[in-house]
ZAGU-895813 format. One record per residue (C-alpha): x, y, z. Coordinates in pm, 1 decimal. Example, Ala and Ser with C-alpha at 12.3 -4.5 7.8 and 13.67 -1.06 7.14 Angstrom:
2
         xx         yy         zz
     1230.0     -450.0      780.0
     1367.0     -106.0      714.0
***
This chain:
295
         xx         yy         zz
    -6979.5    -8242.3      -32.7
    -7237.0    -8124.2      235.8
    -7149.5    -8232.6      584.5
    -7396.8    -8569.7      671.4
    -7547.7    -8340.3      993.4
    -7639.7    -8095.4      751.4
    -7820.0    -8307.1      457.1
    -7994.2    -8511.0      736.4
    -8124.2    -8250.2      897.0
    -8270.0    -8081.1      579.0
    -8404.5    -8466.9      472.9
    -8614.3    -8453.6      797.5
    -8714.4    -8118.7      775.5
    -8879.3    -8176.9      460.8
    -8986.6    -8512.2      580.1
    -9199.6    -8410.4      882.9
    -9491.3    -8282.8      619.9
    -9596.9    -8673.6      539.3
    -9759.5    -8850.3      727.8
    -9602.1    -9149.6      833.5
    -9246.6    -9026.1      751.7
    -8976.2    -9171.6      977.9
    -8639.7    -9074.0     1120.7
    -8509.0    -9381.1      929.2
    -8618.4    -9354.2      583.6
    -8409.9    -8997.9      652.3
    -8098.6    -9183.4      763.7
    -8101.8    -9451.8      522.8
    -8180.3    -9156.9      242.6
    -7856.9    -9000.3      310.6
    -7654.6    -9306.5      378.7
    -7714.1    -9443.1       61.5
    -7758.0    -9129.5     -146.9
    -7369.7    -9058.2      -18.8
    -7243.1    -9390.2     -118.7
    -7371.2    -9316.9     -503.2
    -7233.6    -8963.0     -527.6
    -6897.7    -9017.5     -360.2
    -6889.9    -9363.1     -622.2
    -6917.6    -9105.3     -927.9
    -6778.6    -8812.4     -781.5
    -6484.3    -8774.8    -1042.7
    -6684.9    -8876.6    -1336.5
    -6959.1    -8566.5    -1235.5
    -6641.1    -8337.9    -1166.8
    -6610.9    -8398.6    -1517.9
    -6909.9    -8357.4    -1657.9
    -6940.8    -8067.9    -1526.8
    -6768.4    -7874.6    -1792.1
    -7031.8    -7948.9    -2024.3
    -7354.8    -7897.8    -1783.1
    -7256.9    -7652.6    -1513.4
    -7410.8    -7842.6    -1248.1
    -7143.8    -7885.6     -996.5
    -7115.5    -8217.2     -797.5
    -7103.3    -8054.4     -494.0
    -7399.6    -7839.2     -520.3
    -7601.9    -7872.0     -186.3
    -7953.9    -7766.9     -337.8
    -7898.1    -8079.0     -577.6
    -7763.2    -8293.5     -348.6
    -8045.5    -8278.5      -87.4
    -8295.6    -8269.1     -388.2
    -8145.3    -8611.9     -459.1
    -8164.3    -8717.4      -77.6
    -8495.4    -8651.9      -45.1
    -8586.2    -8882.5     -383.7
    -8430.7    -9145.2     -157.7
    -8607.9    -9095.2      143.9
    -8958.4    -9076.1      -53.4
    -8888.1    -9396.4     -180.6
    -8769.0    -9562.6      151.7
    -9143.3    -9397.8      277.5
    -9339.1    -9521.3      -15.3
    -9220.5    -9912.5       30.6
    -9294.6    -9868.9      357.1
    -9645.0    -9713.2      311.0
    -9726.5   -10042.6      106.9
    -9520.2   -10303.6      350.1
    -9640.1   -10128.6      671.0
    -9934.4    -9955.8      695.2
    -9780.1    -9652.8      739.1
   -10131.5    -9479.8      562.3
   -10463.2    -9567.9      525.4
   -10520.7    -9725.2      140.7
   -10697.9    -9398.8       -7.3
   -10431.0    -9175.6      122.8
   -10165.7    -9404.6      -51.8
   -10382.2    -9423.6     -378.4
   -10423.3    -9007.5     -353.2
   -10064.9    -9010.7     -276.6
    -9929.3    -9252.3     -534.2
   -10164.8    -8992.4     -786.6
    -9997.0    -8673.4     -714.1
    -9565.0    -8806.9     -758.1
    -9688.5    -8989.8    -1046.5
    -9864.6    -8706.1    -1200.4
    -9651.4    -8392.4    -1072.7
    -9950.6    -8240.5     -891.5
   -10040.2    -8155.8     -541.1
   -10165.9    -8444.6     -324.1
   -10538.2    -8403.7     -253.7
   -10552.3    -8465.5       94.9
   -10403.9    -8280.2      353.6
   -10057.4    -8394.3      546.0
    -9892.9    -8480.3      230.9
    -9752.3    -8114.5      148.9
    -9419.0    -8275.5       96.2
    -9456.0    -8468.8     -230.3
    -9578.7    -8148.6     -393.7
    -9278.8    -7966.3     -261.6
    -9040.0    -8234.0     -392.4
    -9213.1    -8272.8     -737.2
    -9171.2    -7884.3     -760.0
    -8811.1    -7848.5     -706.2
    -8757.9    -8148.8     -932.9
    -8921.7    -8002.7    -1199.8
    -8745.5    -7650.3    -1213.9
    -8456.0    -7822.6    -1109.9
    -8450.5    -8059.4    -1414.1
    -8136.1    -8031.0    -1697.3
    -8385.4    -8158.8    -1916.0
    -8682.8    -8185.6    -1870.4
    -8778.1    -8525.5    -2021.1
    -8597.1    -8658.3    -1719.1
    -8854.2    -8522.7    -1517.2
    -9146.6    -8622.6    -1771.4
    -8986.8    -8984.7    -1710.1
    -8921.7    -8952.6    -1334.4
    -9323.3    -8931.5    -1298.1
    -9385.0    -9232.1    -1554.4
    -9126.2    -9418.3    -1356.7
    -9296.1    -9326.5    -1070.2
    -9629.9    -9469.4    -1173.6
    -9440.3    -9805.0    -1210.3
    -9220.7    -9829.9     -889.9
    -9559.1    -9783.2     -686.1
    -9804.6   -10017.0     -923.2
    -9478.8   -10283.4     -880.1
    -9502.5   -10248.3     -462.4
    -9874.2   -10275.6     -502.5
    -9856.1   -10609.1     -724.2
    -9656.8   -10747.7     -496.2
    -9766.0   -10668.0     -163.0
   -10122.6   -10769.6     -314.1
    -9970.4   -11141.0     -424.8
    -9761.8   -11189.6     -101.3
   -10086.2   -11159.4       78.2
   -10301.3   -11373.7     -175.0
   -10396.8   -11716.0     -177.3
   -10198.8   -11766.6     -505.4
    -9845.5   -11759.9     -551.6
    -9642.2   -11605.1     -857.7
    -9358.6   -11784.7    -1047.0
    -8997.8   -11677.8     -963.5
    -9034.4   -11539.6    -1321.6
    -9308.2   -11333.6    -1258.0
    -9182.4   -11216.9     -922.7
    -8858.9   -11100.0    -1062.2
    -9036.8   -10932.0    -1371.0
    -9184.7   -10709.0    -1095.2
    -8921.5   -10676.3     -907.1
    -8733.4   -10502.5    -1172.2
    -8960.3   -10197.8    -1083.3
    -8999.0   -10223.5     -764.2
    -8625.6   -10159.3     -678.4
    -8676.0    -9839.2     -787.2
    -8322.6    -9805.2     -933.2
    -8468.9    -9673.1    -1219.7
    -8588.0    -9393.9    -1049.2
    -8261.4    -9361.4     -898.2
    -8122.9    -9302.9    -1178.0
    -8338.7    -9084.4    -1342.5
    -8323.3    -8880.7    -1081.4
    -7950.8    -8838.1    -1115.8
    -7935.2    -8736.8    -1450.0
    -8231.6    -8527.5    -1424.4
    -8024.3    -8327.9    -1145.0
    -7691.6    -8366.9    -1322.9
    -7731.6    -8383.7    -1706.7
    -7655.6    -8725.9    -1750.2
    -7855.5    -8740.5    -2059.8
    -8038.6    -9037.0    -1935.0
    -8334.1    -8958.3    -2208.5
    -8102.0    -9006.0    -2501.2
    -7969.4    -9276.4    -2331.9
    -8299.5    -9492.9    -2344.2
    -8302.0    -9488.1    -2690.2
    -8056.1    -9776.8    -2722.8
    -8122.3   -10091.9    -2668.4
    -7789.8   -10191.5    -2480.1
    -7870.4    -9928.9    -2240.7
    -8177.6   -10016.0    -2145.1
    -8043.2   -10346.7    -2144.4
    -7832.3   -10250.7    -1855.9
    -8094.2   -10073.8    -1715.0
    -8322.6   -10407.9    -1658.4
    -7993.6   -10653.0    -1576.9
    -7877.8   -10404.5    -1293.3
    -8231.1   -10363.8    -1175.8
    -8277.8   -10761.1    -1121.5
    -7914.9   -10772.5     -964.4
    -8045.0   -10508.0     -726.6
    -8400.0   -10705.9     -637.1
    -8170.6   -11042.4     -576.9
    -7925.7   -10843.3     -353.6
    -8186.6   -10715.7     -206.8
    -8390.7   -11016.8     -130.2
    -8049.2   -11255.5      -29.6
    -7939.8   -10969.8      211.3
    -8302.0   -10890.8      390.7
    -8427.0   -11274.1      379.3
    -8354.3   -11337.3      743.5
    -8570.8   -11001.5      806.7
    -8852.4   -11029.0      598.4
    -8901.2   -11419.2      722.0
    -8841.6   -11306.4     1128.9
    -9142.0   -11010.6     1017.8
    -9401.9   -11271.9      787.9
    -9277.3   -11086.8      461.4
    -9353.7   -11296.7      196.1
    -9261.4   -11044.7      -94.2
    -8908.3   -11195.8     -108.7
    -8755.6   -11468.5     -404.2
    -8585.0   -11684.4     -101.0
    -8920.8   -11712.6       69.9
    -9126.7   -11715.8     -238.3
    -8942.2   -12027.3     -394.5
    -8934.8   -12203.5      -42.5
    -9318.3   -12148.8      -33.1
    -9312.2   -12382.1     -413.7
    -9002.2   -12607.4     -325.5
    -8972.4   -12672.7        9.5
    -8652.2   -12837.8       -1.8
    -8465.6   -12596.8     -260.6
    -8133.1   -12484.2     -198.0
    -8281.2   -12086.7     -257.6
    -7969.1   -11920.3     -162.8
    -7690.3   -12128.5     -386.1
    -7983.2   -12057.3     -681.1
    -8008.7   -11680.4     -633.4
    -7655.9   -11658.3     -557.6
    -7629.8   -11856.7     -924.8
    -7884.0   -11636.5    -1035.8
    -7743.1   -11313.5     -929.8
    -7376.3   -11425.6    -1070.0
    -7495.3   -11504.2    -1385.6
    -7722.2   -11142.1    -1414.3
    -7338.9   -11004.9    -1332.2
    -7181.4   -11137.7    -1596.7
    -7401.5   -11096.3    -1875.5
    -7414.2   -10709.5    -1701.3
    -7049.4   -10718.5    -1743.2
    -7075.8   -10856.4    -2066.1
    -7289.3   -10557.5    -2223.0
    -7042.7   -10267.0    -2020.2
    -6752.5   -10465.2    -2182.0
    -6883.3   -10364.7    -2557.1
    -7070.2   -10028.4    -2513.1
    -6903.0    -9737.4    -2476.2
    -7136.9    -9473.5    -2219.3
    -7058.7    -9198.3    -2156.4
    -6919.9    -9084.3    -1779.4
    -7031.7    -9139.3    -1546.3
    -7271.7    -9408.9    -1663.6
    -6957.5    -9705.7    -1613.0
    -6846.6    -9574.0    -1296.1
    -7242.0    -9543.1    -1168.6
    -7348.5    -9912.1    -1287.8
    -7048.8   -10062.9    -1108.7
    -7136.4    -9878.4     -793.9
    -7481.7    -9999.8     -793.1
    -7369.4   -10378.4     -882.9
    -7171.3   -10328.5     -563.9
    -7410.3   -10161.0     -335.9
    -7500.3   -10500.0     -184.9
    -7130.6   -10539.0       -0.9
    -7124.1   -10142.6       23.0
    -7398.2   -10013.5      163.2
    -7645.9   -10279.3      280.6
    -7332.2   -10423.2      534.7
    -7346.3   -10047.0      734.8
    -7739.0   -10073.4      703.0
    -7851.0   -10262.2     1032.6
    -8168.2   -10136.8     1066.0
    -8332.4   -10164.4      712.4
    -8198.1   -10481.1      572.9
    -8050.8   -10690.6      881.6
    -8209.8   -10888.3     1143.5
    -7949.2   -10813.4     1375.2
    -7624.8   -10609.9     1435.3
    -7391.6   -10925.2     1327.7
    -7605.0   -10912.9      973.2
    -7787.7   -11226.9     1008.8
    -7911.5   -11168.0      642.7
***
């Protein structure tokens, strides 16, 4: 696999044409983007027979990176302020449509929808890429628009949007649209997308357990823990998302149990049921409050 110096460097290279675009979002690109290919690393080997994409490839690796690292920046956009509102909303336009962005210092998101797109295995992974694009940012917008608002959402409704906002259906997409997972056909069956939404939600409550400490120390309210403390004061938030989250498992586990997927679909959902313990722990400046993982 390409050396970590190497990818990084490429990440931020790219990077440094939008606006706003940090070292971290880089780092934390590549950090996490590792942890999913090294997970499914045999089960791609494999694959390979039958798509000629090799695991290995460094063109489709860093095209993968950078997916990351545009969705690290667009969260941030939202939570942050990294741009003003009408460059998001021309932004947040061009990924979700495929087109160049119409303001200037965004050159990168046409650049990365372009190699995506002649990239692509098949191309109705890219065709969904850009729809699930369209929902990842209208989720961060929801909820960055209720956190902020006078009235507060359900834990139902929270979680519901949540689901997108995660992005790990992007993640996803974007793998088999670099790979030939054969994510398209996948979608067609009910179990799968099944799996789809259950390790989504376990992702959004791994999310929100580990960062809590974080988003609470900055005033972010677009959290479960912080959202349910804001309707029941005296709620014991963590034992019910940690109830919450093992039940999600099991009924996850349940589904994998009687499906059969193809590789390296089992080998992928277990690594992102476990990304939580695996990647989040080495991720001190994204998720933690402080280096001993307060969170």
């Amino acid at each position: 696999m390409i050396q970590t110096e190497r990818a990084l460097q490429q990440v931020l290279e790219w990077g440094r044409s939008l606006t706003g675009f940090a070292d971290e979002h880089a780092v934390e690109a590549v950090r996490g983007g590792q942890y999913i290919l090294q997970s499914i690393h045999l089960s791609l080997r494999d694959t390979s027979a039958r798509t000629g994409r090799d695991p290995q490839d460094e063109t489709l690796i860093v095209a993968f990176y950078r997916e990351l690292a545009l969705l690290f920046w667009l969260d941030d956009c939202n939570d942050l302020g990294l741009i003003a509102p009408e460059q998001l909303a021309a932004v947040e336009q061009a990924l979700g449509q495929g087109v160049p962005c119409a303001l200037p210092g965004f050159e990168g998101c046409a650049v990365l929808r372009g190699s995506l797109a002649a990239l692509a295995y098949d191309r109705r992974d890219y065709a969904q890429l850009l729809d699930d694009t369209r929902c990842y940012c209208a989720a961060l917008r929801a909820g960055h628009a209720q956190a902020a608002g006078a009235e507060r959402w359900s834990y139902t409704e929270y979680l519901h949007n949540g689901i997108d906002s995660i992005a790990y259906a992007n993640v996803l997409c974007c793998l088999s649209l670099l790979w030939g997972l054969d994510m398209a056909t996948l979608r067609a069956r009910p179990a799968f997308r099944q799996v789809l939404r259950l390790i989504s939600a376990i992702g959004r409550l791994q999310n929100d357990l580990h960062g809590r400490d974080k988003d609470r120390s900055a005033g972010e309210a677009d959290n479960a823990a912080i959202l349910l403390l804001q309707h029941y004061p005296a709620m014991p938030v963590v034992e019910f998302l940690n109830d919450e989250l093992a039940g999600h498992t099991r009924m996850l586990d349940r589904v994998m149990a009687k499906e059969r997927f193809p590789a390296p679909w089992g080998a992928l959902i277990e690594a992102m049921a476990a990304i939580r313990a695996q990647y989040y722990q080495t991720s001190t400046s994204r998720y933690r409050s402080d280096a001993a993982g307060g969170g």
